[in-house]
C-alpha positions as CSV (number, residue, x, y, z in Angstrom):
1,X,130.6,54.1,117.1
2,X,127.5,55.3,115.3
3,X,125.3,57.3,117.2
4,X,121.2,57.5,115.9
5,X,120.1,61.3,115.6
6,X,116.7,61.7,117.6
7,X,115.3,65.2,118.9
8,X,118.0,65.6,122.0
9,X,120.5,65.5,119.5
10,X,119.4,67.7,116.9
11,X,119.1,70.5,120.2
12,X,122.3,69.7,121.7
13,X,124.7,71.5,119.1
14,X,123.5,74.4,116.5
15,X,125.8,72.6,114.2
16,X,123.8,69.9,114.3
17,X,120.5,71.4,114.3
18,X,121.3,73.1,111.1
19,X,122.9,69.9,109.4
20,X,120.1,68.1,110.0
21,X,117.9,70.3,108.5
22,X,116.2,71.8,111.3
23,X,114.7,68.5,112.3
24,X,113.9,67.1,108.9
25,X,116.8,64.6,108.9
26,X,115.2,62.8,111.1
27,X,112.4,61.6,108.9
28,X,112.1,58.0,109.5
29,X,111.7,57.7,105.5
30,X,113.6,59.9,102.7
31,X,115.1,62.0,104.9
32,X,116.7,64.0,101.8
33,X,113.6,64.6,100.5
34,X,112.1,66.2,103.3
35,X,115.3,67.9,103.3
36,X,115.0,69.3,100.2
37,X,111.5,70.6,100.4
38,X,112.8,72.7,103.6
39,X,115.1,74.4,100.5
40,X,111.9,76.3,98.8
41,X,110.6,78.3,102.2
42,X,114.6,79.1,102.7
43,X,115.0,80.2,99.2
44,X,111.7,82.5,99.3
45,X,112.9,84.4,102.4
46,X,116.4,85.1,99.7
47,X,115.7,88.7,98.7
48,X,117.4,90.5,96.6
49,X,118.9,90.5,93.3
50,X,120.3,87.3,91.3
51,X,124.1,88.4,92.6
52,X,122.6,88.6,96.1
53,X,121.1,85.2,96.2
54,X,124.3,83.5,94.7
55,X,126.3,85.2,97.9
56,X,123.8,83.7,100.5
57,X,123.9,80.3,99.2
58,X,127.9,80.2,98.9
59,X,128.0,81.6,102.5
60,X,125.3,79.0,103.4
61,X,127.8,76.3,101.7
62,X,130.5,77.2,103.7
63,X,128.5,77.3,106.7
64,X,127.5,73.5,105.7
65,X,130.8,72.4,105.2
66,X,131.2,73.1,108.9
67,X,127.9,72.0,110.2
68,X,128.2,68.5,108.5
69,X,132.0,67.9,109.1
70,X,131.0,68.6,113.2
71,X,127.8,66.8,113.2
72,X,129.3,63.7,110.9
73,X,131.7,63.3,113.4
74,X,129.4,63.4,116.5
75,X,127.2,61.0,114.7
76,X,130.4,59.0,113.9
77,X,129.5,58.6,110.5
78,X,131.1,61.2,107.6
79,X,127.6,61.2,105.3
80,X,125.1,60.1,107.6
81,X,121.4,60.2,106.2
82,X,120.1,62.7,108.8
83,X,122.6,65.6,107.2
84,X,120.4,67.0,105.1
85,X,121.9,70.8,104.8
86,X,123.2,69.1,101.9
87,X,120.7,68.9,99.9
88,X,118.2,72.4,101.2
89,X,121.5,74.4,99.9
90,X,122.0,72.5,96.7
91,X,118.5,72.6,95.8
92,X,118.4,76.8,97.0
93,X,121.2,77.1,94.3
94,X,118.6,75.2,91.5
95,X,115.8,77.3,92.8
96,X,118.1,80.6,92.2
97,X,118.4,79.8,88.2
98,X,114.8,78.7,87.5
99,X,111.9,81.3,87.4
100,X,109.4,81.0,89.8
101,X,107.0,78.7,88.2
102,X,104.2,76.5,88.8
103,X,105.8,73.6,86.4
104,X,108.9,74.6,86.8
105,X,109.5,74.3,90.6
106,X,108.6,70.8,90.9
107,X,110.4,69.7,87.9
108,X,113.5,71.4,89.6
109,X,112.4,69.3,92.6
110,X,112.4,66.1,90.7
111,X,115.6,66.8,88.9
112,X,117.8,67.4,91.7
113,X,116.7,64.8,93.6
114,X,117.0,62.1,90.1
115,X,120.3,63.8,90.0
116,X,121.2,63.7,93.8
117,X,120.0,59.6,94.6
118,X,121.1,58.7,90.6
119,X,125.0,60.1,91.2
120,X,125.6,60.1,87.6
121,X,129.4,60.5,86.3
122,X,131.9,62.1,87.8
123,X,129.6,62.5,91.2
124,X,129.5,59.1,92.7
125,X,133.6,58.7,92.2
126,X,133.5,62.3,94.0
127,X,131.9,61.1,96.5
128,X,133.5,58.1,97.6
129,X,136.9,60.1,97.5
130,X,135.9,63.2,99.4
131,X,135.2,63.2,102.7
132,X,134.2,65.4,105.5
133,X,132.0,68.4,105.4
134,X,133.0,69.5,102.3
135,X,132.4,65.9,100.4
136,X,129.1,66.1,101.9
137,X,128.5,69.6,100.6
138,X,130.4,69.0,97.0
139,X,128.1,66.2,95.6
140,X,125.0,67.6,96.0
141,X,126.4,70.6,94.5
142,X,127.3,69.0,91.7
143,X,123.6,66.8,91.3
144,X,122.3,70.9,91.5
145,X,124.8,71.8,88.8
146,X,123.4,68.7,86.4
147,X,119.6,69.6,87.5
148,X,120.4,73.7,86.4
149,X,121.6,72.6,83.2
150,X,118.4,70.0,82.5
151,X,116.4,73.1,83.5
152,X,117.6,75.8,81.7
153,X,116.9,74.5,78.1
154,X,113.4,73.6,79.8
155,X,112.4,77.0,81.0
156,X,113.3,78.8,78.2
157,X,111.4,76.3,75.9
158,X,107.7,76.0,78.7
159,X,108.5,80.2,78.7
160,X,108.8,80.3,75.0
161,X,105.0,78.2,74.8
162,X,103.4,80.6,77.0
């Protein structure tokens, strides 16, 4: 049976208030992108050197793979919408390789979300094969992964113009 997140149960396990993104999974519309927008206050409160911020973000990935496995399985569905942990960690790690840039932020914010609805190759057959907490973490890892290497080349060339 598939229960439909509301406020009550976003409060009624940390897991879940976490995994749903501390209330932006339940966005009536584009739940993921108001999920993913919570990712750039996170990431500025990440201080600390470049080996600091990659430790926090695999710690918060673990942490994820926890949330989202207990909170897919209160909701009774493994990927449900709401979970959007997902996609604020994934788009922390993007945000951790890209300078801080006016330009370059919101074309990090487009990418990984292109990257993250789109599901390119091998994503989308990850996805329907794992399951869980960690399937839920692992393919928006991988659309972060894809968004990075778009952005690198990117950088470098809007830094080199400058």
């Amino acid at each position: 049976m598939t229960t439909l997140p509301d406020f009550k149960f976003l409060l009624s396990h940390p897991a879940h208030f976490f995994a749903l993104g501390f209330g932006s999974g339940l966005a009536k519309k584009a739940p993921g992108t108001f999920g993913t927008l919570v990712a750039f206050p996170l990431f500025w409160l990440i201080s600390g050197s470049f080996t600091t911020q990659l430790v926090t973000i695999f710690v918060l990935f673990l942490f994820g793979i926890y949330c989202c496995s207990k909170t897919g399985k209160a909701l009774g569905v493994t990927d449900h919408g709401s979970m959007v942990w997902d996609e604020i960690v994934a788009m922390m790690l993007v945000l951790a390789f890209v300078p801080r840039d006016w330009v370059l932020w919101p074309a990090a914010f487009l990418l990984f979300r292109l990257f993250d609805i789109w599901k390119p190759f091998p994503i989308r057959q990850l996805d329907a094969r794992l399951k869980n907490g960690f399937g839920v973490m692992f393919d928006d890892f991988l659309a972060a992964v894809y968004a990075i290497i778009c952005l690198l080349p990117l950088a470098t060339w809007i830094i080199s113009q400058r």
